[in-house]
C-alpha positions as CSV (number, residue, x, y, z in Angstrom):
1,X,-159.9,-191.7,-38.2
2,X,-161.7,-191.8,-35.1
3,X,-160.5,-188.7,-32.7
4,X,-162.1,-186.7,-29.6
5,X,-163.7,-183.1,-30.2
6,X,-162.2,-182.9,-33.9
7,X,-158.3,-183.2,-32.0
8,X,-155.5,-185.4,-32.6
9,X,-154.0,-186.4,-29.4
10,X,-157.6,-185.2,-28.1
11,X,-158.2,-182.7,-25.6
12,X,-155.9,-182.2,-22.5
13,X,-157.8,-182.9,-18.7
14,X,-156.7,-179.8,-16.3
15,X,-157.3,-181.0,-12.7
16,X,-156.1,-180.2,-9.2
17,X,-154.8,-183.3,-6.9
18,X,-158.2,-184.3,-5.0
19,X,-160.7,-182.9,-7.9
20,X,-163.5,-185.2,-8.9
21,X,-164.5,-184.5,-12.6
22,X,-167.2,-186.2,-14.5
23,X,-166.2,-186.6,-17.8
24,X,-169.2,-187.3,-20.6
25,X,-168.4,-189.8,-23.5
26,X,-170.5,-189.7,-26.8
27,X,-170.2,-192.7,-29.2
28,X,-170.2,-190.7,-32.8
29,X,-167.6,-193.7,-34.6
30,X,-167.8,-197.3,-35.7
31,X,-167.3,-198.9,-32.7
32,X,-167.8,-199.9,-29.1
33,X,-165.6,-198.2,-26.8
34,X,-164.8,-197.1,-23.3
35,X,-162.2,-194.8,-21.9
36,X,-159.9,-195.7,-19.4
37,X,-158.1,-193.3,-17.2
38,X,-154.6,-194.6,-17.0
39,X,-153.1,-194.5,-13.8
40,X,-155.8,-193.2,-12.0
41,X,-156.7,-195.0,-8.6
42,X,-160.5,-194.1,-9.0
43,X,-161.0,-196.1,-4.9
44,X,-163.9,-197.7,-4.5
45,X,-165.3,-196.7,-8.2
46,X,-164.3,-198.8,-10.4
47,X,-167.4,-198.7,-12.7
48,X,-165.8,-195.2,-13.9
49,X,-162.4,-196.9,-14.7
50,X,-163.2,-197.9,-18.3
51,X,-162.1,-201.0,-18.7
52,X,-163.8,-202.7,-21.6
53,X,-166.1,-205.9,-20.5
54,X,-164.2,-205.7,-17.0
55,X,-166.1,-202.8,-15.1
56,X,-168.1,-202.1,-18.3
57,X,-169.5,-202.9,-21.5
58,X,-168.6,-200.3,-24.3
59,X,-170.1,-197.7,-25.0
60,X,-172.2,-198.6,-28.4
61,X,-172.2,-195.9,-31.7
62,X,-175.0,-193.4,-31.1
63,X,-174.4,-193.7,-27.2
64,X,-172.9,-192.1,-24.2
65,X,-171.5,-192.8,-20.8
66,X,-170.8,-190.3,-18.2
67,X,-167.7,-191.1,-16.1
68,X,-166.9,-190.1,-12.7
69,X,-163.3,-189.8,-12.2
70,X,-161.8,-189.3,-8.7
71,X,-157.9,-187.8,-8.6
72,X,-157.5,-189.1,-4.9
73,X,-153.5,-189.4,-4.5
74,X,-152.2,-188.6,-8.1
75,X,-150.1,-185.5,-9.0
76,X,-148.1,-184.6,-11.7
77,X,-149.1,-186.1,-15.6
78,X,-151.2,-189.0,-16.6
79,X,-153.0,-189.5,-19.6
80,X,-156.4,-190.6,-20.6
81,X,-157.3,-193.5,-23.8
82,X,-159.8,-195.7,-25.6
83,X,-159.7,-199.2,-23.9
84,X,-161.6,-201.1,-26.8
85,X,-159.2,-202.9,-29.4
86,X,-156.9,-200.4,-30.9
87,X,-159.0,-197.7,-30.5
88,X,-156.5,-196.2,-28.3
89,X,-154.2,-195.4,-31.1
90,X,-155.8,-192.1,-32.3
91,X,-158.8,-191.2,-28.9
92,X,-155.9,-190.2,-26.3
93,X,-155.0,-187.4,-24.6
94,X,-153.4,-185.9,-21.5
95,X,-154.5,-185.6,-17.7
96,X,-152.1,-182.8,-16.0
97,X,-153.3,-182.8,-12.2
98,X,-151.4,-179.8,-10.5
99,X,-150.5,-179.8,-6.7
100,X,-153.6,-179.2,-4.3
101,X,-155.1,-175.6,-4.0
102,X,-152.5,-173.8,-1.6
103,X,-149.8,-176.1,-3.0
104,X,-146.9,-175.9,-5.2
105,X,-144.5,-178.2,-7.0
106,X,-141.6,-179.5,-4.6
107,X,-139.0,-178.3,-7.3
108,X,-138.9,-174.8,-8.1
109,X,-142.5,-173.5,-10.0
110,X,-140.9,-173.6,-13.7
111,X,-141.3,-170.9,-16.5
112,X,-144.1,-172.6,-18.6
113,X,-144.5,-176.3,-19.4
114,X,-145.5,-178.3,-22.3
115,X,-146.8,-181.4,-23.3
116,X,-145.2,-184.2,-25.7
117,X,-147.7,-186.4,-26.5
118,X,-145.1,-189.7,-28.5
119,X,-147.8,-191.9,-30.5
120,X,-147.5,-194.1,-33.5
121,X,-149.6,-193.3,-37.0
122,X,-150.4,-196.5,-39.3
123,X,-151.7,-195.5,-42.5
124,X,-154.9,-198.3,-42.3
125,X,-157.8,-199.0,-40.0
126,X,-155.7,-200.6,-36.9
127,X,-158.8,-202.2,-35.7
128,X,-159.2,-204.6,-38.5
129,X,-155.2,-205.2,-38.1
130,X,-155.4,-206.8,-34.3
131,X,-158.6,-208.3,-35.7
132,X,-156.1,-210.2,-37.9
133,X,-153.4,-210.9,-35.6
134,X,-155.4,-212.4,-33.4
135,X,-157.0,-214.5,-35.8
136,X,-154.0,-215.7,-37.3
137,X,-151.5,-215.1,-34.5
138,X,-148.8,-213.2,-36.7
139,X,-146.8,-210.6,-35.3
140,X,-148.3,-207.1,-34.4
141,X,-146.4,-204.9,-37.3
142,X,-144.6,-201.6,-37.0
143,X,-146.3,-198.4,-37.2
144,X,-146.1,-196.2,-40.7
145,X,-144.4,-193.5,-38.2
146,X,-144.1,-192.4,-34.9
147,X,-145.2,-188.7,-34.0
148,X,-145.0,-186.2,-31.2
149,X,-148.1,-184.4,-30.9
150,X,-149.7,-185.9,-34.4
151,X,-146.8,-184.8,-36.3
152,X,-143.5,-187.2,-37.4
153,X,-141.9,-184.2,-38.1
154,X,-138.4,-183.0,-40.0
155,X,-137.7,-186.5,-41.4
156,X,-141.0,-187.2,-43.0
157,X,-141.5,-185.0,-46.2
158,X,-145.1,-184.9,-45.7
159,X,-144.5,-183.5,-42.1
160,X,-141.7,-180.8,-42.9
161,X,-143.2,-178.0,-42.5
162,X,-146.0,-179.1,-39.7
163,X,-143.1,-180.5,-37.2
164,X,-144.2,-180.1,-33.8
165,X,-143.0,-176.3,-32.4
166,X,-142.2,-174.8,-29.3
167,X,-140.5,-171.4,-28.2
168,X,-139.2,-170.4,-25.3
169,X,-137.1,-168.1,-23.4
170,X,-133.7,-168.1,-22.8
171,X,-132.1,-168.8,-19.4
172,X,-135.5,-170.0,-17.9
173,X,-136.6,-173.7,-16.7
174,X,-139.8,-175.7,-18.2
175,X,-141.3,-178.3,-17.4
176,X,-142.2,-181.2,-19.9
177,X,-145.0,-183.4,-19.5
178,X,-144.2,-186.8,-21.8
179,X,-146.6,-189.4,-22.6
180,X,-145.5,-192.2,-24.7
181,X,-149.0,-193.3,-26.5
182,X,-147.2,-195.6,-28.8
183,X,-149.4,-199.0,-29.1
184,X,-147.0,-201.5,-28.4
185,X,-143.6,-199.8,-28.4
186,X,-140.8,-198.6,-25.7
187,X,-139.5,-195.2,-26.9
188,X,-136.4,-193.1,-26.2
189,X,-136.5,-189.3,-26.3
190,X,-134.0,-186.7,-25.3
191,X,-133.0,-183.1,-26.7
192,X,-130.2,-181.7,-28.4
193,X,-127.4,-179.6,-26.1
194,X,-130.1,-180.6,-23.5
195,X,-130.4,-182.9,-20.2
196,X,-133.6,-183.4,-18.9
197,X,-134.0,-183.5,-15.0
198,X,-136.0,-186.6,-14.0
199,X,-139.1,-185.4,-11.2
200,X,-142.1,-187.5,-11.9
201,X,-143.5,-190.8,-13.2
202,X,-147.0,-191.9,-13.5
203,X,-148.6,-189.3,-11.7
204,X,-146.1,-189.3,-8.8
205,X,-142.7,-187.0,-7.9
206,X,-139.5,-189.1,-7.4
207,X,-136.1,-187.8,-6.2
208,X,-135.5,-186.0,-9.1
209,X,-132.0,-187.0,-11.2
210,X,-130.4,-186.0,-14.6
211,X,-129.9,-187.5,-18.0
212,X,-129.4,-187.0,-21.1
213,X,-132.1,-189.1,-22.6
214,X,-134.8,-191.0,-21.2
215,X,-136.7,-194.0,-22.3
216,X,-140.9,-194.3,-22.1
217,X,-142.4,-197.8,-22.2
218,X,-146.0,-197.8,-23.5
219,X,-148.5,-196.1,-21.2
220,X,-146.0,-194.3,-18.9
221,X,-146.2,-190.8,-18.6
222,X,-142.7,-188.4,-17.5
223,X,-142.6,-185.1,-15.8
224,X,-138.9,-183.8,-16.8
225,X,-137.6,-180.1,-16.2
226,X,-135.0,-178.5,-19.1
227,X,-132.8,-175.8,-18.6
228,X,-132.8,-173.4,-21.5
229,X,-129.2,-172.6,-21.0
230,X,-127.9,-173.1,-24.2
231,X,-127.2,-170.4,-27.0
232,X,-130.7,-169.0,-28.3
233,X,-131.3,-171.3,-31.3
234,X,-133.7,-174.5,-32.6
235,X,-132.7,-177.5,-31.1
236,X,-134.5,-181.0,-32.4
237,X,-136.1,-182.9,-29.5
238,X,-136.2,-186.0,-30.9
239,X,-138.1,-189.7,-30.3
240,X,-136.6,-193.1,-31.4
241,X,-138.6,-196.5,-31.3
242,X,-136.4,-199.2,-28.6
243,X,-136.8,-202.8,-30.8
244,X,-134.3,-206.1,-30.6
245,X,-135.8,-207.2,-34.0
246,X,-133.1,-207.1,-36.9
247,X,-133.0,-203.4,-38.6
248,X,-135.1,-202.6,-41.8
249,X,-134.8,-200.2,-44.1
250,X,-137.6,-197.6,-45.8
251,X,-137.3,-194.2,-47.9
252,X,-137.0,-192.9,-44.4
253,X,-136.0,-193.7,-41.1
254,X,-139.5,-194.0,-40.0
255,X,-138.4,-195.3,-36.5
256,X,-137.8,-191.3,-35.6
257,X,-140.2,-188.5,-34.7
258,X,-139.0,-185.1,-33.8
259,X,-140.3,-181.9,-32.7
260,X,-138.4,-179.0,-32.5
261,X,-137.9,-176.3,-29.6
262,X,-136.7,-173.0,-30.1
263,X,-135.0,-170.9,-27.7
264,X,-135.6,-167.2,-28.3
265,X,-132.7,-164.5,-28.2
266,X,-130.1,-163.1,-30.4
267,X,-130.0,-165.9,-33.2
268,X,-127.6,-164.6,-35.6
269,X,-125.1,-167.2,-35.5
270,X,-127.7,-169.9,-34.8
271,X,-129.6,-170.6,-37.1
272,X,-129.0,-174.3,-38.0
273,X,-130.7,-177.6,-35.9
274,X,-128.8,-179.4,-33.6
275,X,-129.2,-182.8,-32.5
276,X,-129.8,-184.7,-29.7
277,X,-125.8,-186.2,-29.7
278,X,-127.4,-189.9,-29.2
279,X,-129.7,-189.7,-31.6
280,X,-130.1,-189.5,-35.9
281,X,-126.6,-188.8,-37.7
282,X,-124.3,-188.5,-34.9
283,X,-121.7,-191.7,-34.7
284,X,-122.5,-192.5,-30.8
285,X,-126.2,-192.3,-31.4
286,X,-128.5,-194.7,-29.7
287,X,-129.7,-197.8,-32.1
288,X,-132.7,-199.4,-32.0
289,X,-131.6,-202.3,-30.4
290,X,-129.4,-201.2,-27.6
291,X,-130.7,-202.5,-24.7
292,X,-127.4,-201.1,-23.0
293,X,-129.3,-198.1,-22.9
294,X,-132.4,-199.2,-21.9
């Protein structure tokens, strides 16, 4: 498993809007890589935007590559990936590029933030996979699982007790930073008792808006704010994979990944999950294939 610094996602890129960062890449796997940085303008250098055999060759094993990478106009969460094959499926990891020096947020400065990182996990080499399906032009197959922050989470035995974690205070508002890393996938997410309030995408703010769920295609990042106003307890925040294909069935619903927050306080009365209502065993869930919700 190929992975940046011994991390899976890899290590989070802290910047402030107009920073220029140089970034060095040592080659320790298999393979010939670059890294792209997703979303980023990078004006007038593009030979630091990592795009295999279009601004550069990869980067061959036992080799490095130092990248230049400008933040010019971008602000809020991006996210940074292997741009050779499906390489990209385990070297990722986050860009968070805060408001100018002197600058806040346009929305009230939150309480803390976090970031959910939503990938897939096959249990093979994935790079001799495409190989395949490019040979013989089959279909490209669903992932093993699908994780938030390297972990599947409650409904994968394996994952129980390693679920993704995160505690907060009560009565405060966060700020979530959501990258969906998936390979090939579009992927819901929302969180029980929760709405999420809509202020970014791809590295810019947007009038923000409320839901209660959003949906992620592949390589878009989300900046959404939560209020922690419900009772202190654990509440799932839970991923589903978006498909039209016909439903399958495994010893688990492996099209799920969940993480769980928990919301500190007196807990005495609470202390059972809850789920997200569209989501997992509630009747007016969201399937796979509702593109009504899309």
């Amino acid at each position: 498993m190929l992975v940046v610094n011994g991390q899976f996602p890899g290590p989070t890129i802290y910047v402030h809007k107009g920073d220029t960062v140089f970034v060095n890449v040592h080659n320790h796997g298999d393979y010939g890589l670059t890294i792209h940085w997703h979303g980023v303008k990078q004006p007038r250098n593009p030979w630091s935007d990592g795009s295999a055999y279009i601004t550069q060759c990869p980067i061959e094993p036992g080799h490095n590559f130092t990248y230049e990478v400008v933040f010019s106009e971008e602000e809020g969460t991006l996210w940074w990936h292997a741009n050779s094959d499906w390489t990209r499926n385990t070297v990722h990891g986050a860009i968070v590029i805060y408001p100018p020096h002197g600058f806040s947020y346009p929305f009230p400065t939150p309480a803390g933030e976090q970031i959910l990182i939503l990938g897939t996990w096959f249990t093979y080499d994935v790079n001799k996979v495409i190989k395949e399906i490019l040979r013989t032009g089959k279909d490209v197959p669903i992932s093993d699982a699908y994780i938030i922050n390297g972990q599947p989470g409650d409904f994968c035995a394996c994952s129980k007790e390693m679920a993704y974690r995160w505690q907060v205070d009560y009565g405060k508002t966060y700020l979530i930073r959501l990258v969906n890393a998936l390979m090939n996938e579009e992927f819901f997410f929302a969180i029980a008792g929760h709405d999420l309030i809509v202020v970014g995408i791809d590295g810019s703010y947007l009038k923000p808006f409320t839901t209660s769920y959003v949906m992620l295609s592949n390589g878009q990042t989300m900046d959404v704010l939560v209020k922690t106003n419900q009772s202190p307890g654990r509440y799932y925040m839970a991923g589903r994979q978006y498909y039209t294909d016909n439903l399958f069935f495994t010893g688990y619903d492996k099209t799920n990944a969940s993480a769980i927050l928990s919301i500190e306080g007196n807990m005495t009365d609470c202390h059972h999950l809850s789920f997200p209502k569209h989501f997992l065993r509630i009747p007016t869930m969201i399937l796979q294939h509702d593109s009504g919700s899309v």
